[in-house]
C-alpha positions in Angstrom: 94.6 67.3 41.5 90.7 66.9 42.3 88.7 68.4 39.2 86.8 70.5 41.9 89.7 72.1 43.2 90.5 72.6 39.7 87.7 74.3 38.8 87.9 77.1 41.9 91.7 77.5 40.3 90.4 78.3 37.0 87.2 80.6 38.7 89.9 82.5 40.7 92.2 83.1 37.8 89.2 84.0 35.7 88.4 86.8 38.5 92.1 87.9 38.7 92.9 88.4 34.9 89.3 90.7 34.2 90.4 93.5 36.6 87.1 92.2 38.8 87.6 92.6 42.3 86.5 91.0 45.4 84.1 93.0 47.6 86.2 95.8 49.9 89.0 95.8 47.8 90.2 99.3 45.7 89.3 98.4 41.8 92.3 99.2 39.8 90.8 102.1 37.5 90.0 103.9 40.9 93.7 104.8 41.0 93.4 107.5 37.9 90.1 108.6 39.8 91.6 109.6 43.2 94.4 111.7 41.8 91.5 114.4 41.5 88.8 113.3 43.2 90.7 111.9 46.7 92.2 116.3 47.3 89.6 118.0 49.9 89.1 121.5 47.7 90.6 120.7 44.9 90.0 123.0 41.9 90.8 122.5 38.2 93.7 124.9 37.0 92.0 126.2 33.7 89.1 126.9 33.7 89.0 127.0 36.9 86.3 124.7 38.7 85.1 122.6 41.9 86.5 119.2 41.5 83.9 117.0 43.3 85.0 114.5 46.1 82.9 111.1 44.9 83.4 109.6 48.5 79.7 108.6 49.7 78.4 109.2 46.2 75.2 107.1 45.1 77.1 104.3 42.7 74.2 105.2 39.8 75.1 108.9 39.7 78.8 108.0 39.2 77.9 105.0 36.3 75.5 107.2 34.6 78.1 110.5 34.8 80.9 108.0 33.6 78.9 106.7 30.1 78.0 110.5 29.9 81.5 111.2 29.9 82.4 108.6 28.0 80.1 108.7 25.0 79.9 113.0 25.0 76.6 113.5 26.6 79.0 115.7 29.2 81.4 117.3 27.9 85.0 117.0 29.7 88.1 116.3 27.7 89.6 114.3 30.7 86.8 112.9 32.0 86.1 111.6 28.6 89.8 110.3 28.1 89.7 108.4 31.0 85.8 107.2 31.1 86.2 105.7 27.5 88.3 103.9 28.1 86.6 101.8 30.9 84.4 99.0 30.5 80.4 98.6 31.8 82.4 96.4 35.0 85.1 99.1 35.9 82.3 101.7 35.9 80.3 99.4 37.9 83.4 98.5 40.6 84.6 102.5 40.5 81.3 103.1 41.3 80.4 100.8 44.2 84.1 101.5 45.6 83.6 105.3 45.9 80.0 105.0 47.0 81.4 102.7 50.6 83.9 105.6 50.6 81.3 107.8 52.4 82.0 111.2 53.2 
């Protein structure tokens, strides 16, 4: 095998096993996210609240609400669950995903 073709190999796999995706497709952690955020009116059982849709969002608002969440700055139970777990790249690619989204 050429050591150049080798290289790309190694670049893709690199790619594929962080979680990063390539542009237009849905970033994995976006799943958890739409099983609130995706339901036009939505509203949180107890207490009862708006859920927001994030389609169309600015991707800044969403990282900067998602380290909130994560390190307690906003206070959410889930929000915190989920957004701790996530690394600076999956906020970044949730982020830029829902922001193509539009409305």
């Amino acid at each position: 095998m050429r050591p150049r073709a080798v290289t790309i190999g190694l670049a893709l796999a690199g790619l594929l096993a962080s979680g990063t995706t390539l542009a237009g497709e849905r970033p994995a952690a976006v799943e958890t996210c739409l099983g609130c955020h995706a339901i036009k009116g939505y509203k949180n059982a107890y207490p009862t609240y708006h859920v927001p849709k994030l389609g169309g969002q600015h991707a800044q608002y969403i990282v900067d609400a998602l380290r909130a969440y994560a390190n307690g700055e906003r206070p959410h139970s889930t929000m915190h669950a989920n957004a701790v777990t996530l690394s600076e790249e999956e906020m970044q690619a949730i982020a830029k995903w829902f922001e193509e989204q539009g409305e």
